[in-house]
C-alpha positions in Angstrom: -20.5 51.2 -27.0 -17.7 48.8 -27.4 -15.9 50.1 -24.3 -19.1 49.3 -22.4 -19.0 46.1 -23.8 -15.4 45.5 -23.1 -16.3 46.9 -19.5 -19.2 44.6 -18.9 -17.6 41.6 -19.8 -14.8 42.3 -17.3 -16.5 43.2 -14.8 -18.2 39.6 -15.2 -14.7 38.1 -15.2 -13.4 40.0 -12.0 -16.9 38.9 -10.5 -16.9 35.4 -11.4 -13.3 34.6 -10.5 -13.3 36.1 -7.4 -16.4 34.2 -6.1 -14.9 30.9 -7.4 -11.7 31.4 -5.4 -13.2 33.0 -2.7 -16.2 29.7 -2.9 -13.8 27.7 0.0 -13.5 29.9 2.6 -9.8 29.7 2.4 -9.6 27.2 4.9 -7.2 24.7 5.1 -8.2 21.4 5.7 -7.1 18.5 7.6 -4.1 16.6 6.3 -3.1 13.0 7.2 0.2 11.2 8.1 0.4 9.9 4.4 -0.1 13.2 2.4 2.9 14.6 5.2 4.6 11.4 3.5 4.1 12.2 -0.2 4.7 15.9 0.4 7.9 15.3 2.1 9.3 13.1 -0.8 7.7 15.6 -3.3 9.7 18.4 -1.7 12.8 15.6 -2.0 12.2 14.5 -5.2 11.1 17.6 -7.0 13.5 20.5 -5.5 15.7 19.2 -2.9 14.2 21.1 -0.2 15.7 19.5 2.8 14.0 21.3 5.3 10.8 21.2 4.3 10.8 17.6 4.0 11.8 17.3 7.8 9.0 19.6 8.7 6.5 17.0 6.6 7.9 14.5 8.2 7.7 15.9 12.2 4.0 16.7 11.1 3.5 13.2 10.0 4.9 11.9 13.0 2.6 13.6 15.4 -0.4 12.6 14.2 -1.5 8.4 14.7 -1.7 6.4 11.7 -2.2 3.1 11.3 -1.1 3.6 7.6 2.4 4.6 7.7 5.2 2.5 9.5 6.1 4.6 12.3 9.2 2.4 12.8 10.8 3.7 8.8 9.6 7.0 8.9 11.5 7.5 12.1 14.4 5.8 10.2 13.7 8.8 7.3 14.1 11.6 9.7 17.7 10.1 10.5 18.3 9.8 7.5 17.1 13.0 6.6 19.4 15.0 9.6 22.4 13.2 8.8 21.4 14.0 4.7 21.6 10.7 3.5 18.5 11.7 1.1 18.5 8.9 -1.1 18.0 6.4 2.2 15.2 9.0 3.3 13.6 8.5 0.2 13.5 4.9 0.2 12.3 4.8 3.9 9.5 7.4 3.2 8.0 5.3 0.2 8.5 1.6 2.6 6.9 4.3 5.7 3.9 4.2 2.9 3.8 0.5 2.9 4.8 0.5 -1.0 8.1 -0.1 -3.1 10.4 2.4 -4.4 10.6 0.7 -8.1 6.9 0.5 -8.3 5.7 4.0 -6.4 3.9 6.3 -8.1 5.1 8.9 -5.1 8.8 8.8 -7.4 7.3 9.2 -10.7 6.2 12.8 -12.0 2.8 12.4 -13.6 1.0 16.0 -14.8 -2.4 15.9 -14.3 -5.1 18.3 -14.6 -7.8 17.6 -12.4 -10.3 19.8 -12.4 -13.8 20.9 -11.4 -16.3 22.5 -13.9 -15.6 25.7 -12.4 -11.9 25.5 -13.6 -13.5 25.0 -17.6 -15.6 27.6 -17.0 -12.6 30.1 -16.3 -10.8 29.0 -19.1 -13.4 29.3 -21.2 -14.3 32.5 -20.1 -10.6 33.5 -20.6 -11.0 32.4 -24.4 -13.5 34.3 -24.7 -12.2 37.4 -23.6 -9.3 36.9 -25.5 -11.5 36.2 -29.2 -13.4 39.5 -28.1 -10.1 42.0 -27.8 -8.3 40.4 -30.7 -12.0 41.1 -33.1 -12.0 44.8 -31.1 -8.0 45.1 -31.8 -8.7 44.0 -35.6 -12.0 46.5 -36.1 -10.1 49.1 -35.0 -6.8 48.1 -37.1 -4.7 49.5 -34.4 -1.3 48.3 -35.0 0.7 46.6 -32.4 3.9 48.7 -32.9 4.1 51.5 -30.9 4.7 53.7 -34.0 3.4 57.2 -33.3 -0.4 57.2 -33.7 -0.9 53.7 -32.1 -1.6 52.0 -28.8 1.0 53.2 -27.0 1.5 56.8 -28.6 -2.3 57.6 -28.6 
């Protein structure tokens, strides 16, 4: 009975997590000359990744944008091939049109912004979690792996 019940309430899990990830179609949208802007300085500012901040920063330069300084960013990208990285940092953030002391591109907030599908998982992940410690504890399996336990049968 309890394996059934165990069973059941992954199955939902596997179900329900699949169709949530699966809900977008996997398809990436389209980005914009500023996001190329903040990922390129993320990539700077967060783990130095040279070339991947060029790469954001070609990409931003092909597309037409009336809100990033075309004029700076191509300054960044010179800056960028001749690794002068703090000057391509403080080009990228004036290319955005704001100031380096003051951007919130240069300061590493954590956020958790979430949908109510992202609550649900967790709380279905608590839940699941609550069950197979009370299944673990009825049982009184130790967690050892002395003979005669989980791992020893």
């Amino acid at each position: 009975m309890q394996k059934r019940v165990v069973l059941f309430f992954l199955v939902v899990f596997l179900l329900t997590a699949s169709s949530i990830a699966f809900a977008h179609g996997g398809e990436e949208g389209e980005v914009d000359a500023p996001t190329y802007v903040r990922q390129a300085l993320a990539f700077l500012e967060g783990t130095n990744n040279v070339e991947a901040a060029k790469e954001r920063v070609q990409d931003a330069l092909k597309l037409e944008s009336d809100e990033i300084d075309q004029e700076k960013l191509l300054k960044a990208q010179k800056a960028l091939e001749n690794s002068e990285l703090e000057q391509a940092t403080f080009l990228l953030v004036k290319a955005l049109g704001k100031e380096p002391n003051t951007a919130e591109e240069l300061s590493f907030k954590v956020g958790f912004k979430s949908t109510i599908n992202d609550y649900l998982l967790i709380i279905v992940g608590v839940v699941f979690i609550i069950i197979g410690g009370l299944i673990i504890r009825k049982k009184g399996l130790p967690a050892t792996g002395k003979k005669g336990g989980i791992i020893h049968g």
